[in-house]
C-alpha positions as CSV (number, residue, x, y, z in Angstrom):
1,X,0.0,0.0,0.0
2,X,1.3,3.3,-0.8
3,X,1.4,6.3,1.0
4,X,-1.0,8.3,-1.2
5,X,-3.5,5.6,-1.4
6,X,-3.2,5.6,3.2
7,X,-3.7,9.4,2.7
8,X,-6.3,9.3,0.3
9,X,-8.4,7.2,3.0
10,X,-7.7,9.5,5.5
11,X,-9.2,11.9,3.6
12,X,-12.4,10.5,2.8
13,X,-12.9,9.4,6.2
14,X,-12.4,13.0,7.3
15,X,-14.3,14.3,5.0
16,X,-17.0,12.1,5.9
17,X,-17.0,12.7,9.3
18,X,-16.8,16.3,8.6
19,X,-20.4,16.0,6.8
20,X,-21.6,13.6,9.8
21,X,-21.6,16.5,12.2
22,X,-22.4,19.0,10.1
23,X,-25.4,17.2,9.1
24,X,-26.4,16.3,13.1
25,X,-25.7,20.1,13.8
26,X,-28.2,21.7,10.7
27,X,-31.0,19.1,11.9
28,X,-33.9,21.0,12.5
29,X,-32.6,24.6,11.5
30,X,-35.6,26.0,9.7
31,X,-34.7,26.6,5.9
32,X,-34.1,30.3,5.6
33,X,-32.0,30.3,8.0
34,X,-30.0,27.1,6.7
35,X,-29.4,29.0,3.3
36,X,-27.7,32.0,4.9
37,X,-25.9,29.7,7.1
38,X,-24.6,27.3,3.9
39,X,-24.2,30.4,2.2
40,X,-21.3,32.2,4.9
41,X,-19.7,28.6,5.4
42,X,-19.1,28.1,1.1
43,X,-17.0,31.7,1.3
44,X,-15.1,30.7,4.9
45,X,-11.6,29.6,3.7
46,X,-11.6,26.8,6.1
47,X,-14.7,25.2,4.2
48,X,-13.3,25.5,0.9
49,X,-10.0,23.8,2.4
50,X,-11.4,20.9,3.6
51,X,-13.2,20.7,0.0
52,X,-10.2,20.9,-2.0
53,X,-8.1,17.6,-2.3
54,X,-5.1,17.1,0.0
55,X,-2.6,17.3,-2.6
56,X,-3.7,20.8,-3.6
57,X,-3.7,22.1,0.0
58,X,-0.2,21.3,0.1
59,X,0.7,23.0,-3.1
60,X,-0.9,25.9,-2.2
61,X,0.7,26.1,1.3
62,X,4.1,25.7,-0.5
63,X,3.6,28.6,-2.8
């Protein structure tokens, strides 16, 4: 097993988790509100972080 394949995993399983709790924490938020609240998190740079694959985080935090 490679390293990338160990990293890709890790990844996923992250990720997944990530959408886990996000999912348990926007249960029962009425709709409106959801939108706005969707809306801030997809222009927070931690969000669009965690959306972007590993290997381009580290490019980026290289340049």
């Amino acid at each position: 097993m490679s390293d990338g394949q160990g990293h890709d995993r890790t990844d996923m399983a992250e990720r997944a988790e990530l959408l886990r709790c996000a999912q348990r924490a926007l249960e029962g938020m009425p709709t409106d509100r959801l939108r706005g609240t969707a809306e801030q998190l997809a222009g927070t740079e931690t969000i669009q972080q965690v959306l972007r694959p590993r290997s381009e985080r580290h490019h980026q935090a290289r340049q």
